[in-house]
Every structure is written in structure tokens, then in C-alpha cells.
N, C-alpha and C positions, 0 to 999 in steps of 0.2 A: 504494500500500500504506500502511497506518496501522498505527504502535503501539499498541496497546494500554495504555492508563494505569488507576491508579486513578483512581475516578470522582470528580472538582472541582469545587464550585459557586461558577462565580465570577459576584462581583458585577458590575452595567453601570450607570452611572452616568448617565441621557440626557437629553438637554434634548428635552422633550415636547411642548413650544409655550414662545414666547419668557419666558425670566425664570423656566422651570420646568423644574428636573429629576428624574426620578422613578428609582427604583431598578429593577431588575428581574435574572433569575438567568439563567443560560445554564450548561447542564450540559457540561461537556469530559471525553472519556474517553478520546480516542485523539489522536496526533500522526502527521500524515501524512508520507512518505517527504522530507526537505530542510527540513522545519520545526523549529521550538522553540516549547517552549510556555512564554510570558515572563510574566513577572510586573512591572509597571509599578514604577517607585522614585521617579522626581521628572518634573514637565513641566510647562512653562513655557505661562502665557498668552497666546495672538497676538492682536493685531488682526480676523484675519479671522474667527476662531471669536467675537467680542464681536458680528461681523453678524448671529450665528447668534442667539445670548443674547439679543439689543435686538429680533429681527425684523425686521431691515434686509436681510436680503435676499430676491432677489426672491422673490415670492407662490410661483410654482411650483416653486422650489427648495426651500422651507421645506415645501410640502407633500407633496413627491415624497422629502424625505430625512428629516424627522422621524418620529420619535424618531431619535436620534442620539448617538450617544457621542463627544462635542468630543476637545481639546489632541490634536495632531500633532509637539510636538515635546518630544524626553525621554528618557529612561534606562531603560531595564527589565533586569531580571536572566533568567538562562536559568534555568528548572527543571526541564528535558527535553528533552532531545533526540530528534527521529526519526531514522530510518532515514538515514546516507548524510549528515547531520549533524555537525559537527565538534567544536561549541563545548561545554564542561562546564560543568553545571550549578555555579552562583556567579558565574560572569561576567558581568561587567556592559558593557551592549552601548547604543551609538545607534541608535532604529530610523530607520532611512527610510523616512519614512509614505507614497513612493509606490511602488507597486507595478505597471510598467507592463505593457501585453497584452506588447508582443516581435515585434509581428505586423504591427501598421500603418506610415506610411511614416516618419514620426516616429522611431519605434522602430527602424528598418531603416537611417536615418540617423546613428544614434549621437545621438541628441535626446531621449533619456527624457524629459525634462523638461516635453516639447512630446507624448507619446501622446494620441490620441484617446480611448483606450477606458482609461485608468489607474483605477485604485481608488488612493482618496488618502485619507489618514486627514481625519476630521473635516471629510468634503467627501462623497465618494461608498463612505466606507466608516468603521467604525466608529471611533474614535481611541484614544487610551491612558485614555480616563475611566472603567477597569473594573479587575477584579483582578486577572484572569487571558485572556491570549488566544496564538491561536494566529499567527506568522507565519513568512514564507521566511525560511530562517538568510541566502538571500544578499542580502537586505532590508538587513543589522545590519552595524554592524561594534564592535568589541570595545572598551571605554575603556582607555589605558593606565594600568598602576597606578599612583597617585600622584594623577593628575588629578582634583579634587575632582568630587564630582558633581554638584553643582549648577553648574559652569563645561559641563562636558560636556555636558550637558541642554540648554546655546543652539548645537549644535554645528547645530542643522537652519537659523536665522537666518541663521546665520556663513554655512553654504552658500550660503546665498540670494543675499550678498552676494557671497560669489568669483565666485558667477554672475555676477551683474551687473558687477563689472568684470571677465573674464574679455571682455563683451561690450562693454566700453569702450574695449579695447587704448589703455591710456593710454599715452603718451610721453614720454619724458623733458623735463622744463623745460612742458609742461603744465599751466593752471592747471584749478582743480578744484570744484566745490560740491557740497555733497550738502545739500538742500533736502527737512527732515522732522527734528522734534528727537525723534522715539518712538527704540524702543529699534533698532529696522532701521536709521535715522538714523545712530544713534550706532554699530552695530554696521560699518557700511557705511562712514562715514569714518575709523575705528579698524581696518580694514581697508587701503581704500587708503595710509594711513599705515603698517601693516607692509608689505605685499604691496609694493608700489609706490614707496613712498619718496618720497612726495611731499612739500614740507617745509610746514610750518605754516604760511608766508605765500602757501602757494600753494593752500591745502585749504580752504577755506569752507564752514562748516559753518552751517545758516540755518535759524532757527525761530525761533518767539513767545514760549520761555518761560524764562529765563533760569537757572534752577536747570537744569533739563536739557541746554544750552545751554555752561554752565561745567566741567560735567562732563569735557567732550573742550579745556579750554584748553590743554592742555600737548603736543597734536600736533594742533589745527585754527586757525583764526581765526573765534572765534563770532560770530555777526551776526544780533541781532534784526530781524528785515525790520520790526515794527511800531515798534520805538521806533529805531533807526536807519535811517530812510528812504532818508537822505542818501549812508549807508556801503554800502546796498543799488545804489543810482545808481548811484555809484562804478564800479561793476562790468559796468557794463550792455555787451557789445559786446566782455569781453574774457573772456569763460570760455570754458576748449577744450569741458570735456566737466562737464554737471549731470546726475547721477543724483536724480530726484524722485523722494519716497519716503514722502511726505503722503496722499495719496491722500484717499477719502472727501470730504468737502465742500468740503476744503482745496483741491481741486483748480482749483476756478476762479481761484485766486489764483495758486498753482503754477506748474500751465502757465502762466499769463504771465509770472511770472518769470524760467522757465527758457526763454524766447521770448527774451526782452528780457535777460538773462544772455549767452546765447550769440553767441561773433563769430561773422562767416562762413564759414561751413563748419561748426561745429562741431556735437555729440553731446549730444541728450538723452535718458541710460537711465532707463526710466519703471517702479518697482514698484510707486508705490502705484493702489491699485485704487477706483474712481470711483465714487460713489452718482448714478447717471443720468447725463445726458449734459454733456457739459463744454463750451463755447464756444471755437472756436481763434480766431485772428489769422491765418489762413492767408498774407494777404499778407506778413507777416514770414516766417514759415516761408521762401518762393518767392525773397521777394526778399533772404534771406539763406542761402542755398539749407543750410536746417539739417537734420539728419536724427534722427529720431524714433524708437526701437527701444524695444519693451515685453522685459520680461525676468521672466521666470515660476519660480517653484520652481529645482529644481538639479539633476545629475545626482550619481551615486555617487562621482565622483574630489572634487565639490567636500565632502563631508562628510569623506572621507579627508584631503583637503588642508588642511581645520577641525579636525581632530583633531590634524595635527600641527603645525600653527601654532600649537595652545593648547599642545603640549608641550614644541617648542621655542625658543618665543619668549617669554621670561616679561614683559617688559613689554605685549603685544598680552591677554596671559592677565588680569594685572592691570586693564588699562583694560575687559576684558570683566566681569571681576568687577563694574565699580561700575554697572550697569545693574541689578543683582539687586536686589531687592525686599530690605527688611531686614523686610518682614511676612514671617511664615511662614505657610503653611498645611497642616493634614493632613488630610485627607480619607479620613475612615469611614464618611459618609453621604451622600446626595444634596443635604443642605441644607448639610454642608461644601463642596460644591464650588462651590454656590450664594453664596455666603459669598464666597470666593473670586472670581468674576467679578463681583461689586458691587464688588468693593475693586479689580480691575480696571478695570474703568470709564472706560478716560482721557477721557469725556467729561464725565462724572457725578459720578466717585466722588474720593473722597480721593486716587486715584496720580494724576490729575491733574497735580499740581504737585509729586510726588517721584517722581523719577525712577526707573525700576527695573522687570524683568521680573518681574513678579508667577510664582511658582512653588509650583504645590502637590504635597505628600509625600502619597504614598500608606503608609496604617497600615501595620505589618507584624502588627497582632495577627490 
């Protein structure tokens, strides 16, 4: 059954082939029974949607999902409710951009995160880069008041990361690296540092570029693997568990790191996601008998569990604060969004080498 609404034309903001996004209208009149129809407030830039924008990913994905409406992670406010619906409109809600079938064996095992058939924002289904859209109220869950929104808006990252240690079962007196200085990186060792308690001289945190790098000196030990080779050695044979988090091209260097990091026995959890195929060492792997576990998106306790971590822990809240971009952007057109992902760019553009989740406002006029 659907509501019935007055009739909305909300904007769609989609990237139409690589480095171009065109506008187009989508008419909303009704909300179906367990929906709300949201209106987008702020959401932050990922990595994997700049695949989308550069044209880096593969051929037949680019041309099986384009046009496309990008950003999966963000805030939207409620401005109706359907049928059987809870939430009043002004609320302001986290979506969780996946949506899974319920039905396959993933899903039957309590592994949303892992469904075959999911609709996932700004992958196989459209994302927050519009003005207005419909989705499941039990999709969202609600920001507490107080919670700035733009800290709220990385709550879908934050999950990424509980997932991934979730899947590290770390242990106590454990040493630790997380290997990737982007913002997952720093989101994921400011992580284990609340969650886990691991102490500074035992958290390693390893990238190339020093301003992003310093950011986490006051609950990691920073280590540029290219200008401290030596400090990198160091370590070689004694880390329990490296979560790699680089991915993309970085990854041939990575994976070997996190080969040649790890003592015997230990755990390498792997998020970043690889452009083609990557070269192993396999005989390290065998003859340190190490083990390898990819870790993908997140279920709905770990957005719950980022929600309240940012609420009750105000030093995890703060260190989440300094990844934000101090560019603002607002987005009224398609060439503002546009705008926006050039200045994202961590390969190209100026965030490069400052540090910060680039985040763009959606207008409210």
C-alpha cells in the first residue's frame, strides 16, 4: 500500500560517463507502507565512488550502472512518513545504503553485509546525490541530538571499521598496524584505539604522507614506510594482526608488507579494494602459515554501535572530527557536485596532501 503525497520534483544529480554529471527530475507522489521519504542534509566522499568519477572501474560495470546517482554515506532528514512508519518528520537519520534481498544464504546467516542480491547505494542502486528519495524506515537509524552532523554523516566508515575489527578478534597485549593513511586508515586505527584499547606503542599506523600521518600521533605510532624504511624492518615478523586499507594500486606494495609484517600465525584484514590483479608471495603466506580474511561493508549493529561510540566517547568523537575537510561544499547543481569530486581527488587534486573527508551540503532552498 502507498501514501499518497503531494506531488515532489526532486532533483538527481548522476554521473553520466566519467568526470560528468548531468541533472535530471524524478517525480515522487506517494510513500509506500514502512518507508520515508528523506531528504538528503550532508555526505561525505568515498574512495570507491572516485572509481566511478575517474572511470576506473570495470568496463561492464560502468556501463550496466551508468547514469548513476554517487555518495552512500550521510544524513538525511525525514519529511514523511508511510504507513506502519514510526519516525516524525525533522528527524534526522543515518541511512544505510544497503538494502539486502532477506532471502539468500548470506542473509539467512545473519551476514547482510555479505547478500548476493543487495541494492547498495552508489553501486547497484541510486545514492544520496539527489533531493529527495524514497527509502525502508528500517534502513535509518535516528542521530542523537546534540551530535553535530557532519561527525554523524562518517557514521557509515566508522561501521566499516567495527566490521573489520569485529573480524580481527584482537587480544589483549596484541600488536597492531593498520596500513593506509586515507581517511578508512585513520578512521580504523582511531577505532581500535577506542574499541580495543590498544596502546600507542603497540598500534602502527603506516603511510607515505606525513601530514595525514600526524594527525593520529597522540593514540598511534606513525611510520612513513617510504622515508623510514628502517622503522618499517623493524617490525617485520612481529605484528599479530595488519588491517590493509590502501587498496587501489597501492596494493602491490601493501600486500607485501602486510606478508613480511606479520609473525607466524598471524591476521591480515584486507578492505582496500585492488585495480586488477595483485602479485602474492605465496611461499611466505604457507611457510608462515598467515591467514588472509577480506572484510566488506557492515551490518546494522555496527552503525548502531558508531552512533554510540561518537556519543559516548568524546575523545574517539574529536579524533573523528579532524579527518573532515575544512573545504565546504553545497550542492545546487550538477556542476557543484562536480566541483566537489575534483577537490576530492586524492590522487589529483589538492586533498591530496590535506587531510580530510571531503563533505558536501545539500541546499535547502
Amino acid at each position: 500500500m502507498y501514501l499518497k503525497i503531494p506531488e515532489i520534483i526532486a532533483k538527481e544529480y548522476c554521473l553520466v560517463k566519467p568526470f560528468m554529471f548531468a541533472e535530471r527530475e524524478r517525480v515522487i507522489d506517494s510513500v509506500p507502507d514502512g518507508h520515508l521519504l528523506l531528504k538528503p542534509v550532508v555526505a561525505g566522499i568515498c574512495g570507491s565512488e572516485m572509481l566511478y568519477f575517474k572511470g576506473q572501474k570495470e568496463k561492464e560495470k560502468l556501463e550496466k550502472r551508468l547514469p548513476l546517482c554517487l555518495l552512500h554515506e550521510g544524513i538525511a532528514e525525514v519529511v514523511t512518513a508511510g504507513s506502519g512508519a514510526n519516525l516524525n518528520p525533522g528527524v534526522s537519520v543515518v541511512v544505510n545504503p544497503l538494502v539486502p534481498c532477506g532471502k539468500c544464504v548470506a542473509c539467512k546467516n545473519l551476514q547482510e553485509n555479505l547478500c548476493y542480491n543487495s541494492r547498495y547505494m552508489a553501486a547497484t542502486a541510486d545514492g544520496l546525490a539527489r533531493t529527495f528519495f524514497v527509502y525502508p524506515e528500517c534502513r535509518v537509524i535516528p542521530v542523537s541530538s546534540g551530535l553535530e552532523m557532519e561527525v554523524a554523516a562518517l557514521t557509515e566508515p566508522i561501521s566499516v571499521a567495527l566490521n573489520a575489527i569485529e573480524s580481527a578478534n584482537i587480544k589483549k597485549g596484541e600488536r597492531i598496524a593498520v596500513i593506509g593513511d586515507g581517511t578508512i586508515g585513520f578512521l580504523l586505527a582511531a577505532a581500535v584505539s577506542s574499541v580495543t584499547m590498544v596502546p600507542p606503542e603497540d598500534l602502527f599506523f603506516v603511510g607515505v604522507i606525513d601530514s595525514k600521518l600526524t594527525l593520529a600521533k597522540d593514540f598511534v605510532t606513525p611510520l612513513n614506510s617510504v622515508n623510514e624504511p628502517q622503522k618499517l624492518e623493524s617490525l617485520y615478523d612481529k605484528v599479530d594482526v595488519v588491517f590493509e586499507v590502501a587498496g587501489g594500486s597501492a596494493h602491490r606494495i601493501t600486500i607485501a608488507q602486510s606478508i613480511r609484517l606479520l609473525r607466524p600465525g598471524g591476521k591480515c584484514v584486507m578492505l582496500g579494494i585492488s585495480l586488477g590483479e595483485v602479485p602474492v608471495a605465496l611461499t611466505y603466506i604457507v611457510n608462515k602459515a598467515l591467514t588472509f580474511q577480506g572484510s566488506t561493508r557492515s551490518k546494522m549493529e555496527h552503525y548502531i554501535e558508531g552512533l554510540e561510540l561518537l556519543r559516548k566517547d568524546s575523545f574517539f568523537k574529536s579524533r573523528v572530527k579532524r579527518v573532515i575537510s575544512n573545504r565546504r561544499f553545497v550542492v545546487r547543481s550538477a556542476a557543484d557536485l562536480e566541483k566537489a569530486f575534483r577537490y576530492a581527488d586524492t590522487e589529483d587534486g589538492e586533498a591530496r596532501i590535506k587531510p580530510g573527508r571531503v563533505l558536501v551540503w545539500f541546499s535547502s532552498e
